[in-house]
N, C-alpha and C positions, 0 to 999 in steps of 0.2 A: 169954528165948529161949535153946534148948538147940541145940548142936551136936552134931556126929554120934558115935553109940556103936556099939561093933561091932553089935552083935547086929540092930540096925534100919538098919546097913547099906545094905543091897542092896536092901530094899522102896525104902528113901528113892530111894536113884542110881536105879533105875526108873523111879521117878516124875517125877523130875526130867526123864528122858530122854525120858518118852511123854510130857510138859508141853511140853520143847522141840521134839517132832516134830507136837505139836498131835494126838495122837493119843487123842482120846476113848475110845475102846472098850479101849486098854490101858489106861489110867487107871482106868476105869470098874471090869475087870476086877481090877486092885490092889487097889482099893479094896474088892469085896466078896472078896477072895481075902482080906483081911486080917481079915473080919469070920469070916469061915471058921474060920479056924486062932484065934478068940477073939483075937487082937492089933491092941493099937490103937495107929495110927499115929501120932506125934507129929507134926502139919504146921506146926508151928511150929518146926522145925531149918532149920538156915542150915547152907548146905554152903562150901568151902572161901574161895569168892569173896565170901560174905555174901549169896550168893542163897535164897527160903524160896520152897517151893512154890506161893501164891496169889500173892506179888508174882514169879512168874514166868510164872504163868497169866493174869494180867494182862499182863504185859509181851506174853507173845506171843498178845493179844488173843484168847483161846478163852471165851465168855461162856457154854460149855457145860463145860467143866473146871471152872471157878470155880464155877459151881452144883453140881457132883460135890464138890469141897473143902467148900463150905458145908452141904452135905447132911450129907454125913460130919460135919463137927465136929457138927454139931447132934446128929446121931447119940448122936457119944462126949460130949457135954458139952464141948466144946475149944471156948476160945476165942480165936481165929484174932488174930494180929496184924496191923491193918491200917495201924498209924502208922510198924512197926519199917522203919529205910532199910537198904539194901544198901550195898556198899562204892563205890559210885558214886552214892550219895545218894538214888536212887533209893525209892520207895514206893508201892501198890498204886494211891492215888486219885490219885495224880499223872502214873504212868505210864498207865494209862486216860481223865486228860485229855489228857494228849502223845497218844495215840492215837487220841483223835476217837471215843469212843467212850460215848455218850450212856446206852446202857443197860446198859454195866457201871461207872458212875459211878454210876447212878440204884440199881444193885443194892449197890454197896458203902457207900451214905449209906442205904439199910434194913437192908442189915444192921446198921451200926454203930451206927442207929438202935434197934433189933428187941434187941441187947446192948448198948443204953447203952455206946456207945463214943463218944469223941467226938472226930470226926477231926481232926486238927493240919491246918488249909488254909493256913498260914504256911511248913510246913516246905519246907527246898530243899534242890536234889541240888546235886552238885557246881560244878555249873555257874550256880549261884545261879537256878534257874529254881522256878517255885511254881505251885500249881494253877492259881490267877487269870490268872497273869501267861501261861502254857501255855494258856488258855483264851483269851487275846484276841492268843495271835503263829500265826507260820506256821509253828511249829517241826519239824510233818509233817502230813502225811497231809487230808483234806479240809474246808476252811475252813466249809464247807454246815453243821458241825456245833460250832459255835465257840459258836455265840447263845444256844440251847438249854443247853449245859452251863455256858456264862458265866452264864444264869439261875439255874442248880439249885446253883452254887456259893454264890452272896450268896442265895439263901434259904435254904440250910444255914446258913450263916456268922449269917443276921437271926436264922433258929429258935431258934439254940445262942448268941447273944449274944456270937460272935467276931466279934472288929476284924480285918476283910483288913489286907494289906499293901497297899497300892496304889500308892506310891512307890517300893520295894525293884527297883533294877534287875539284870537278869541279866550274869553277865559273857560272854558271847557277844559279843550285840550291846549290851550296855549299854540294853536295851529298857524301858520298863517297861506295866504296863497299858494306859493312854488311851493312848500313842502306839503302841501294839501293836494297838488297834482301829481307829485311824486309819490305817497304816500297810497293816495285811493282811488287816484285816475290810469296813472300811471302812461300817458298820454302829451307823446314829445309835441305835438303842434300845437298842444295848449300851453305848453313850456315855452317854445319859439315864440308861439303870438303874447303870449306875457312878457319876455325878453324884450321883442318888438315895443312893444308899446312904452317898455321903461325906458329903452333906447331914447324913444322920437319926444319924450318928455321927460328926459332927464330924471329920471327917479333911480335911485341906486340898489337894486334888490340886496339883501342883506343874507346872503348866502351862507351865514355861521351862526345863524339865530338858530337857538333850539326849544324845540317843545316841553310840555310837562314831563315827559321822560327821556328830555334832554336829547333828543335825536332833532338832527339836523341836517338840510338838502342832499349834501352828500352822502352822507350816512346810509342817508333812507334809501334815495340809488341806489346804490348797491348792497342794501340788506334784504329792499324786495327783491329782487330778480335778476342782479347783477346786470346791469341797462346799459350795455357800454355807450350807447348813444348818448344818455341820456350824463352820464359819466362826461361825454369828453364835451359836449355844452355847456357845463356847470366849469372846466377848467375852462373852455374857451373865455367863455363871462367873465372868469377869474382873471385872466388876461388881462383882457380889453380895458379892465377898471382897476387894473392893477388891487387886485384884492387878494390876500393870502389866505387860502382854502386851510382851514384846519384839519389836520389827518391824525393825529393820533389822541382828538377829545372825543370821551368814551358817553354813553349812553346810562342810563342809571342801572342798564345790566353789565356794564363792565366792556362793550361791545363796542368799536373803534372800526377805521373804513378797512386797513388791511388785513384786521380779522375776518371779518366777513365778508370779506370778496373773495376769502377762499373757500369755492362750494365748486359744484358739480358743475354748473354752465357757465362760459366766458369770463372762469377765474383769472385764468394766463393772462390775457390782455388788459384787465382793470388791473393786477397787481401790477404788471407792469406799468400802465397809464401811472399807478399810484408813486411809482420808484420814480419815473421820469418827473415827473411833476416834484417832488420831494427836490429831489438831488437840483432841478432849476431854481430853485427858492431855498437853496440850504436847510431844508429842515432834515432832521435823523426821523426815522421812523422806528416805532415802537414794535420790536421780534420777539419778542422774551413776557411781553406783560398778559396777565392772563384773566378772563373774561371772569365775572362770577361763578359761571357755572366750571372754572378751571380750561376752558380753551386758549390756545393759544395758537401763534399761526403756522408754526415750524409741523408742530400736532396737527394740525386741519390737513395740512398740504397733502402728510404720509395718511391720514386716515381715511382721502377721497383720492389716493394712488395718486397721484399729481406731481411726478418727477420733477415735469417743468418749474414747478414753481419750487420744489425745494431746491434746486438749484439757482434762483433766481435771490430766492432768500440766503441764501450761501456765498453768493455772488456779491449781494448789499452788504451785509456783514463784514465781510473781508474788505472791503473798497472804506465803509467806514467804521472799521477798526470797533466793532460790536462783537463779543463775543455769543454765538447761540449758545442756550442753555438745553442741552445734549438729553438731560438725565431727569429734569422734570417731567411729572407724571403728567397725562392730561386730564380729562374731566372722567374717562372711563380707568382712569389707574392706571394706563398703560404707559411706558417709556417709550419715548419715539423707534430706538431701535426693536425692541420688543414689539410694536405695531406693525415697523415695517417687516419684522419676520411672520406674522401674524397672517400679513398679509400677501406673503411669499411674494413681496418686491424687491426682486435682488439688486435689482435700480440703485435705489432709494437706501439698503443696504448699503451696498459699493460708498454713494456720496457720505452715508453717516460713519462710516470706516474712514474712510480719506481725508473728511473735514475732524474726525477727533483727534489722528495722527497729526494734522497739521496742530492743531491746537493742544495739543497732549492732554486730549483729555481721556477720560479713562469711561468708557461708556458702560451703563447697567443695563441690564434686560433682564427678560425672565426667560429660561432657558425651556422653560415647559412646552412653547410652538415650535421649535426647533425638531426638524426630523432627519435622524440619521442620514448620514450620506449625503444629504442636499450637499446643494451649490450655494446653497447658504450658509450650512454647518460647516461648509470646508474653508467660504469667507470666514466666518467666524473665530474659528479653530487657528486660521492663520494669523489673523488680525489677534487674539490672546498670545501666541507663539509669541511673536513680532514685539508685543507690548511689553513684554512680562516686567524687563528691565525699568520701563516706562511706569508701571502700577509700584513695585517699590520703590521707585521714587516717589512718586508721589504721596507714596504713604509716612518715607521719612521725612518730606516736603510739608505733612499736615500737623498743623500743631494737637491737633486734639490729641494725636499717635502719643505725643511726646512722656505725658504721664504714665501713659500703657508701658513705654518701652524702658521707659527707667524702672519701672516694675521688674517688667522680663527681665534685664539686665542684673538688677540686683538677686534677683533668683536664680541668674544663671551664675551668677559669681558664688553664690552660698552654693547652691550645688557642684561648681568646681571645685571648692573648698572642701566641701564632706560630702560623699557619694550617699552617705547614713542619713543624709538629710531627707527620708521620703514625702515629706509632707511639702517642702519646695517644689520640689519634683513636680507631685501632683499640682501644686498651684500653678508653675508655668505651662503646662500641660493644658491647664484649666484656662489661663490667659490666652494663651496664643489659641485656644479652639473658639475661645469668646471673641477675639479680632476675626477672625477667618468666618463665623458667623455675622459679626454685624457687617461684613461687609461682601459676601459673598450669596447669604444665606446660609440653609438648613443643611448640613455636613451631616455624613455616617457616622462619624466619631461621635460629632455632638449627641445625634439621637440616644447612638449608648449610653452614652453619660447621662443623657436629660431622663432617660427612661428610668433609669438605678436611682436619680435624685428622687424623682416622682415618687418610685416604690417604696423609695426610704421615709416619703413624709407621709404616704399614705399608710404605713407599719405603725405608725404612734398610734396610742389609743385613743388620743381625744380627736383621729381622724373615721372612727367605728362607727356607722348609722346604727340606732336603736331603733331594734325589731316590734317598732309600737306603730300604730298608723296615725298620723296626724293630719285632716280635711282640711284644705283648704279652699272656699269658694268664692269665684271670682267669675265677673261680669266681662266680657267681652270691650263692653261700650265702655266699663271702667275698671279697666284693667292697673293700672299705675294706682288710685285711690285703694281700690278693693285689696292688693296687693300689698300696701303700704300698712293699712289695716291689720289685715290679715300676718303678717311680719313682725311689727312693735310691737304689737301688742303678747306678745309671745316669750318667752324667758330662752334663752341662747340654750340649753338643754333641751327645751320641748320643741326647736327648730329643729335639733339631731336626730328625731326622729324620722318614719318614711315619709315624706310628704305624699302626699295624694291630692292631685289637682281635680276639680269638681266643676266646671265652665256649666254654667249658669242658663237653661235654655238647650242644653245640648248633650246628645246620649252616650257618650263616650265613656269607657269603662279605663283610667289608668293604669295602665300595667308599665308605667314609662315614659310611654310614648307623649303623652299631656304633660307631665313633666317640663323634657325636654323644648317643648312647642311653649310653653310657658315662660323658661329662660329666653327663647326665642323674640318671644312677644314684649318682653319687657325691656329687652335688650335694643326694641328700636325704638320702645320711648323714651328710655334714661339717655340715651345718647344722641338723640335732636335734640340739635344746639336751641331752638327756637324755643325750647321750655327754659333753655336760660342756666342751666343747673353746669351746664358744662359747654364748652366753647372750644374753635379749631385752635390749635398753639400757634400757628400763624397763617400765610396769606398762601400759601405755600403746599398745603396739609390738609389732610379731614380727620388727623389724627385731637385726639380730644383730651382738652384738661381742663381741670374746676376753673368755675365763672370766677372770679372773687365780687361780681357785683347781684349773685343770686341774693346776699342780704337785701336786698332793694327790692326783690320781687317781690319774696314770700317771709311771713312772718316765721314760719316754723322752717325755715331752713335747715338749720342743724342736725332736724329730727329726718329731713331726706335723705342731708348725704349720709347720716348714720342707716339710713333702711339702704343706702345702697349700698353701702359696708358690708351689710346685713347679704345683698344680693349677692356679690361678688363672693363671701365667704361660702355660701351655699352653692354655686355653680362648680367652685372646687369640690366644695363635701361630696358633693351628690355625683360627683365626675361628668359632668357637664361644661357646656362651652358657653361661652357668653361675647356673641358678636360687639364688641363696643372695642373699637380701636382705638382705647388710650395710648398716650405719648410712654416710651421709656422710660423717661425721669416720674412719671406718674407711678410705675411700676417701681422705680427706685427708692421711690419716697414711702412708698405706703410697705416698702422691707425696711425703712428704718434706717437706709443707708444713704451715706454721706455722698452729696453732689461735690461733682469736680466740675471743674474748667473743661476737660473733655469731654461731658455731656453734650454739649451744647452741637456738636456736629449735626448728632441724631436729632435733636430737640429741635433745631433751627437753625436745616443749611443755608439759607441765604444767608444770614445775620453772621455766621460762621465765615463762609467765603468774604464778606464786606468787611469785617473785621482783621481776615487774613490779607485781602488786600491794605488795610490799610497800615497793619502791621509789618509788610512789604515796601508799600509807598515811599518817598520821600517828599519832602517840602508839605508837610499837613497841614500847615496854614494856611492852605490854598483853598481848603477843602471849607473853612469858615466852620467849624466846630466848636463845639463848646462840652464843657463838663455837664449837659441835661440832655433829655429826650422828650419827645412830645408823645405823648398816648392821647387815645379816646377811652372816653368811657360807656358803660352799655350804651349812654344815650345817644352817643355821636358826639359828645362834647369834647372838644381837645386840651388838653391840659398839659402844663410840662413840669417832669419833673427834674429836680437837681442829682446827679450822681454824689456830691459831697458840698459841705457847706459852699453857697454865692457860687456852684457850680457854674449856671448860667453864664456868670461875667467873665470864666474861665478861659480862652483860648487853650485847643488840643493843639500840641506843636511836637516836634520832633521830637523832644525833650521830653516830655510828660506822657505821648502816645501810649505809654504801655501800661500807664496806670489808669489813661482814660478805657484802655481795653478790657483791662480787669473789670473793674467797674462796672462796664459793659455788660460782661459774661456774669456776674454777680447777681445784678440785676433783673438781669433774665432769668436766672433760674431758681435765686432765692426770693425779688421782687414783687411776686405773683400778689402777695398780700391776700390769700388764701389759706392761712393756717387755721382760726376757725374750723372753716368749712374740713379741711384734710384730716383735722383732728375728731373731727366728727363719724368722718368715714373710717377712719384706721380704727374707733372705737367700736363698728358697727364691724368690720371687716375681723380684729379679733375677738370680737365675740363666738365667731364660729372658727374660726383659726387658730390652731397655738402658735405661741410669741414668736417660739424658736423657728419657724419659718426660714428665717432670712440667715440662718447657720445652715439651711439645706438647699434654698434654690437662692440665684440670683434675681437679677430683673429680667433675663430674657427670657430664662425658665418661665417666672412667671407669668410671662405676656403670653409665650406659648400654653400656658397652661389654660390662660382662664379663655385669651382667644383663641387656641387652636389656628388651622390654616385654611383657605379656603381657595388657595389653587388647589385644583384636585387631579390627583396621577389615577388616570382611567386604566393603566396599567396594574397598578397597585389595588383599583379597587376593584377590578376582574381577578385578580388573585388571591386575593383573600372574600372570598362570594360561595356561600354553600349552594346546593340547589334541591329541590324535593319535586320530583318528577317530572325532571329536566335534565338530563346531561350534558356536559360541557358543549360537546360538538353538534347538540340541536340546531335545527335549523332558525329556531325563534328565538335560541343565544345570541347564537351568530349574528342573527339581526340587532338584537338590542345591543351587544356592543358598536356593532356598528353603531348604531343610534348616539350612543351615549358620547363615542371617540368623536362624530362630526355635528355633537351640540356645541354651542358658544360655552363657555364655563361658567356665564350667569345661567344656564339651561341647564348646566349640570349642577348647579348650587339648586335650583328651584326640584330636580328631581333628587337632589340629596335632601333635603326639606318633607318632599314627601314622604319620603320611604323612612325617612329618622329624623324628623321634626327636628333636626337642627342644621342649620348654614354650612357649619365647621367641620374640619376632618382633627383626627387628635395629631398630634404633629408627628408624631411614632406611625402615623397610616391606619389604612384601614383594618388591620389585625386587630386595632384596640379601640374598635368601635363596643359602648358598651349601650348595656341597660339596666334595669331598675337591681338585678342580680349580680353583674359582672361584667365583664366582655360577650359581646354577642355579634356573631358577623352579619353582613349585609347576606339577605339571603332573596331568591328566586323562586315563588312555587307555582307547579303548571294548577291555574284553576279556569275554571268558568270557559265560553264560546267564545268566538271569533271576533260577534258583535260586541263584545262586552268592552268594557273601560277598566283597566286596571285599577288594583285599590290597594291601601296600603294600610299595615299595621306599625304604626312606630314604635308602639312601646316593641316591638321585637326584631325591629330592622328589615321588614320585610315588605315586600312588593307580589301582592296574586298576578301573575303573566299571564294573562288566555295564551294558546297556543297560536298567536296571528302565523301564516302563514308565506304574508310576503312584507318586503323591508315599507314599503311604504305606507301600510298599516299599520305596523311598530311604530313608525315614525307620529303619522299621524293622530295615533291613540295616547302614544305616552306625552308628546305636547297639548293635547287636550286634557288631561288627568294633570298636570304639576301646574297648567296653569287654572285650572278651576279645583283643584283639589287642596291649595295652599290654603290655611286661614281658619277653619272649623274641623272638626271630627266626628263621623258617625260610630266609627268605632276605632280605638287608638291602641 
């Protein structure tokens, strides 16, 4: 290949230029202009970039140039280069498969044919990409022609007795062939005729190779479109070559083959493909491990109604001796049984009743879908009967109980002793309604009690707002900055003032309502983990505790978690809620009080159950332990640490096990190596708080207090609701509860948002919904026409209702208004 000489010059730059302007009739014209003047063109020079005439006539797909070029050489006798690459790796038959383009593929394999050329289909440009491999991605232009040239390739390749590549991946996406048909083609006869071909040439497709985000053959099957064809190929393959398919390597989303074959079309038969394949090659398959986004597969089955398959998964479990994990939430918070009441499958019910009974395990839900009298409420209702004996077991069965009950015990013995004792009294009183809430939920008893502690800590005077107004202004786009500003810089008395929010751009008058929307707004950036300041307590959770490696981020750490002290104090003062679901022991610690060993249930039930098993166990040598742990750190890095001096070289054996447990629970919960950081916030937190707090609420109080609850009893909130030119039995009531009772509850959070700019209910209901004054109820008032859109005033808990006249107007107006109405204020 010759590069450029003056003399041929200026025809070549021509050419090149009516090549890249796609301009036949100049071309056309050079070309006999050249036969003219007796001069014959060399179309084989490469101009400065490494580009040569027919691999740019190619490139910019003109199937009428290329036959002008082809013409010509034949003419002069040239023979054309069709394997030379450009300086971007680039070459004729490779960039007219990148281009989809079927019959100048078909013309450049006769020619090459027609001059015994014999084209390199191995070669690759720079980006490690190759005919085959460009024949079966998306890498442009229209997939309709992917199959056809996929064909004309491997019968080039069978005629001329070349070995494709078929393994060789690209570095892009790290792609290679089969998973590039499965991925973008989705097209089983270009799977067979690639199978074929590897067959009759011995090539071994590599069916567990995976791409840059780790997805691979099978995977991808059944994560596009559940293929079962395409599925039972891939085992045959696996067969025939005796190759062990991997089923439970996950994806860099956490995503594995029998997760995702659980969906809406031809789930049943790939799970099953997946169980029968598994159980012939001894592998277990993974029921219990759950994706990033918190899915898992027990979760998938009930949330697409899918009886079959949770029986199937029920079935596997038992056969090999897995226990399901019953009481895991999934990605939407919900508890498998709680889903399947949800979604009134008494199916699916029945199996999760009869498989907890075998397993004794003690199932949670949320009782809030549950409707009288069903045939669910009566499964339910029988299944608690039936268990009761089976729950106190288990509870004297759990070690965490164990602390609590020597408590009780000894208070019930001091009260046996002297009846004058009324301060035991009330503490056992106080304990045993603290078990019955953490493990049941939110109790009548408790609410009394929580509501009297409340009133007791909001009666001190360092709980008083001073009647001064204090501005604060804050930017939207920087809201966290503006906030953080606006906060330190401020002295813990001139915070106790009223605040008055001022959003920046926008005509909203505070009476409250901004406020509240305010806590709101900051509440979902202190609480993305991905700012780094705070992190899930395990894998398990979205519940949230300090980073300890935010000192890595930011220089002025200390000063955040102190402004978010600062927050947390102020969402109390100001009797506001502050959606950020930190952990228990978060709550525990920032009252100043002492963690026990029975924390750790609530903190981290898996680690809890593993330890309870292993507390159980015998022979723990088997188990290969040692006295250290491995963690990561922000960065991904693994490191391990020692529980006690040369821990490491320790073996856990029968004999030691309980000191290795200790250790364990220690670890976790005193480990965190976040003091710094808590010390920072506890500073910012009483600054607005007095000390004695934690002589009036516990941690649950707390948690209630500062999150509030955000199932909402549409019961409760229809009963405690004023109305101003509407009476109850309106016809446009009637509808809006209707509405409200058959929204999802993320529907009725986004219309509690609206109408009081905040997420939460106070845990005491909706009687004690307040504003910037006091308590102020959710109210109803008839305004405005029929066409109109609902509007609300937060600072006063109120909703203007046009008077719509039929339910599916209601309907259709108030999901218009919560979902464009969230976010700004015209008037608050």
């Amino acid at each position: 290949m010759k590069f450029f000489k003056k003399r041929d010059k200026s025809d070549i730059e021509e050419l090149f230029s009516a090549i890249k302007q796609k301009n036949v009739k100049k071309v056309e014209y050079i070309l006999k202009n050249s036969n003219r003047k007796n001069e014959i063109l060399n179309l084989n020079i490469k101009n400065e970039n490494g580009y040569y005439l027919i691999e740019r006539a190619v490139k910019y797909d003109s199937i009428e140039i290329v036959n002008l070029l082809i013409g010509y050489a034949n003419q002069h006798h040239i023979l054309l280069d069709l394997n030379e690459r450009n300086n971007c790796g680039n070459y004729p038959l490779l960039k007219a498969v990148k281009n989809r383009n079927y019959l100048m593929v078909d013309l450049l394999i006769d020619y090459s044919n027609e001059h015994q050329i014999t084209l390199k289909m191995n070669n690759k440009d720079n980006d490690n990409f190759y005919p085959l491999l460009s024949a079966s991605s998306n890498y442009c232009g229209n997939l309709y022609y992917n199959s056809p040239i996929f064909e004309l390739l491997i019968s080039y390749a069978t005629q001329h007795h070349i070995i494709l590549e078929l393994n060789e991946q690209d570095e892009w996406r790290e792609n290679f062939p089969l998973l590039s048909i499965i991925s973008f083609v989705d097209n089983i006869d270009m799977i067979e005729l690639l199978i074929e071909y590897a067959n009759e040439h011995h090539v071994i497709l590599d069916l567990n190779k995976q791409d840059k985000k780790r997805k691979y053959p099978l995977l991808k099957a059944i994560q596009k479109n559940n293929n079962v064809d395409v599925v039972k190929l891939l085992i045959q393959y696996a067969n025939q070559h005796h190759i062990i398919l991997e089923l439970n390597k996950n994806d860099k989303y956490g995503d594995y083959p029998l997760l995702v074959a659980i969906k809406n079309d031809n789930s049943t038969e790939i799970v099953k493909l997946l169980i029968e394949y598994a159980n012939q090659h001894n592998i277990t398959l993974e029921l219990n491990r759950k994706n990033h986004s918190g899915k898992y597969p027990l979760a998938r089955a009930i949330k697409y109604n899918n009886t079959e398959i949770v029986k199937l998964l029920m079935e596997y479990s038992n056969q090999n001796h897995i226990s399901l994990e019953l009481n895991n939430k999934d990605n939407d918070r919900y508890y498998p049984l709680t889903r399947a009441i949800k979604n009134k499958n008494e199916d699916i019910v029945k199996l999760l009743i009869e498989y907890a009974k075998q397993h004794q395990i003690f199932l949670k839900y949320n009782k809030f879908y549950i409707k009288r009298n069903s045939e669910i409420s009566i499964l339910i209702q029988n299944y608690e009967n039936g268990y009761e004996e089976m729950i106190m077991n288990e509870i004297e069965r759990t070690a965490s109980r164990e602390n609590l009950e020597r408590e009780i015990t000894e208070i019930e013995n001091s009260k046996n002793e002297s009846l004058e004792n009324s301060k035991n009294e009330i503490e056992l009183d106080r304990l045993l309604c603290k078990e019955r809430v953490l493990r049941n939920g939110i109790t009548p008893e408790y609410l009394i009690s929580f509501e009297e502690r409340v009133n007791q800590l909001r009666s001190l005077y360092e709980m008083s707002i001073i009647d001064i107004r204090l501005d604060l202004d804050i930017n939207r786009n920087n809201l966290f900055e503006d906030a953080y500003y606006g906060i330190m810089y401020k002295s813990p008395e001139r915070l106790k003032r009223q605040i008055i929010i001022n959003y920046i751009g926008e005509e909203g008058l505070d009476y409250g309502g901004l406020l509240k929307d305010f806590f709101y707004q900051i509440s979902k950036v202190i609480g993305n983990p991905n700012y780094s300041l705070f992190k899930y307590s395990n894998n398990d959770s979205y519940e949230l505790e300090i980073n300890p490696y935010s000192s890595e981020v930011y220089l002025n750490y200390l000063d955040y978690y102190k402004f978010i002290g600062r927050i947390i104090g102020l969402a109390i003062f100001n009797k506001l809620h502050l959606p950020i679901p930190f952990t228990l022991l978060f709550y525990k610690r920032l009252l100043n009080k002492s963690v026990e060993s029975s924390d750790l249930e609530y903190y981290d039930p898996q680690m809890f159950k593993n330890l309870q098993f292993l507390k159980n166990v015998h022979e723990v040598e088997n188990l290969n332990l040692t006295f250290s742990k491995d963690v990561k750190d922000c960065f991904g890095n693994r490191k391990t640490i020692e529980l006690k001096p040369d821990g490491a070289k320790i073996n856990v054996t029968d004999s030691n096990k309980d000191e290795y447990i200790n250790l364990m629970i220690q670890n976790k919960l005193n480990g965190s190596n976040d003091k710094n950081q808590f010390d920072a916030l506890k500073q910012g937190f009483y600054d607005i708080i007095p000390q004695n707090i934690n002589s009036i609420l516990d941690e649950i109080d707390l948690k209630y207090l500062v999150f509030g609850t955000n199932i909402i009893d549409v019961d409760d909130w229809e009963n405690n609701t004023d109305y101003d030119g509407y009476e109850k039995n309106d016809e446009t009531i009637i509808n809006f509860w209707k509405c409200v009772r058959e929204f999802s509850n993320e529907d009725r959070i986004k219309l509690l948002v609206f109408a009081t700019g905040n997420s939460q209910v106070p845990v005491t209901g909706f009687k004690d919904l307040q504003n910037s004054d006091g308590i102020q109820h959710f109210k109803l008032k008839k305004t405005g026409e029929e066409e109109d859109l609902p509007t609300s005033h937060t600072c006063f808990n109120r909703i203007d209702l046009p008077p719509y006249t039929s339910y599916t107007k209601m309907r259709q107006k108030l999901l218009l208004s919560i979902s464009e109405g969230v976010g700004s204020f015209i008037m608050a």
